[in-house]
C-alpha positions, 0 to 999 in steps of 0.5 A: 130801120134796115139800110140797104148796103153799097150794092153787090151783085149776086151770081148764078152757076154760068161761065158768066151771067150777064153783060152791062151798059155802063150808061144803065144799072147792071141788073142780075136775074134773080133780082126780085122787082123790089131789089132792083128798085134798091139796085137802080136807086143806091148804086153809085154812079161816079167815084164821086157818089162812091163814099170812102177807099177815097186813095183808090178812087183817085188812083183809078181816075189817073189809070182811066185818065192815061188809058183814055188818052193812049187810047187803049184799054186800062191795063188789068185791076185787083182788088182785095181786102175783106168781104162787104168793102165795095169791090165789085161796085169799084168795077162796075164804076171803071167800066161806067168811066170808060163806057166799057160793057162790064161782063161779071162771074165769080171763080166758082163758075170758071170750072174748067178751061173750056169755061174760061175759052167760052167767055174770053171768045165772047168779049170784043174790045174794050170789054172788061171782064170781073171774076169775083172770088178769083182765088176760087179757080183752080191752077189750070184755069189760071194757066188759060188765062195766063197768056190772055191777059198778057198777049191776048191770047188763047191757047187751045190744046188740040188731041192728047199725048204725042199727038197734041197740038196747040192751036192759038187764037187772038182775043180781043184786048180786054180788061180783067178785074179781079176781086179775092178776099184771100189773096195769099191764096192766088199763085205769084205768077197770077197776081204778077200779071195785074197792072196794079192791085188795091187792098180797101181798108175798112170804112171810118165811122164817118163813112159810114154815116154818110152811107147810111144818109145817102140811102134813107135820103135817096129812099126818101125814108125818114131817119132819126140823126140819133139812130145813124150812129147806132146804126154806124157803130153795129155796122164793124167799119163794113159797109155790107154789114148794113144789110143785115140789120 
């Protein structure tokens, strides 16, 4: 049986690929009709649908919590650990409790500063902003966003030489949320400008298991209670590997 994983989202090679109603799934153009059934069906909708990471899920629920009574935006999240953990799924889920619109890219599309410039200009308030593969920006890049993330502001270098000039712009006051399986790949002053970073730990063969029934359930597929442990013991304590089988 093939058991579809805890969704992720694909990318494609833009500044940044689309902007998601927290209150509707976040559905990616080069999703075939079927993978956005799967999309729509499996994809957690609370922390509480959202099986394992269960320190990270009540640490986030205290952020959203004490950001929503200052009445502010939730200060800036990292996320990091191995491939296939849930970190892009833990994103869109903060920004479905704060009713925020969640607008993903991935590092490898941020290829200069005008890139960087175009989607900050882009958000309003509240809005939060997922760079996946955050180690993939280069260090010009990072010094864009640098005083983005803490004054929400926008430094923009006009003319050359002698002659520059910088031209400052205010942003509207977003949330970054950054997901790396390398972090040691990310310069200290970058990863110091986050209010709080998680590593997700591998998944417990329970976990697992548990992944595996919620979606033959919520696809209404019958399974064997026999084959969910063979499933869950191939599946290396890593919820995305259930997607290769």
């Amino acid at each position: 049986m093939s058991t579809p994983r805890v969704p992720t989202f694909p990318y494609k090679s833009t500044p940044f690929d689309h902007m998601t109603d927290p209150k509707k799934p976040a559905l990616a153009a080069t999703q075939t009709g079927d993978d956005q059934v799967l999309d729509q069906t499996l994809r957690p909708t609370s922390f509480d649908e959202y099986v394992g990471q269960s320190q990270i899920k009540e640490n986030l629920k205290i952020l959203i919590g004490a950001a929503g009574k200052r009445k502010e935006p939730i200060e800036h999240l990292l996320f990091h650990g191995p491939s296939g953990l849930g970190k892009t799924t833990l994103a869109y889920l903060v920004a479905r409790e704060l009713g925020a619109n969640l607008k993903m890219t991935s590092g490898t599309a941020l290829e200069k500063a005008g890139d960087v410039g175009s989607i900050l200009t882009s958000l309003s308030d509240g809005d939060i902003l997922f760079i996946d593969e955050v180690h993939r920006l280069n260090r010009a890049v990072e010094e864009v966003i640098y005083p983005a993330m803490e004054n929400f502001k926008l430094d923009i270098i006009i003319g050359k030489g002698n002659a520059a000039r910088t031209l400052q712009i205010d942003l509207p006051r977003f949330t970054l949320i950054a997901a790396t399986t390398k972090i040691s790949s990310l310069s200290t002053p970058f990863r110091s400008r986050f209010g709080a970073n998680y590593r997700l730990d591998f998944y417990t063969q329970e976990d697992i298991e548990k992944i595996i029934r919620r979606s033959a359930q919520l696809l209404t597929i019958p399974l064997d209670p026999k084959a969910v442990s063979t499933i869950a013991q191939s599946a290396r304590f890593t919820p995305g590997w259930l997607i290769d089988f």
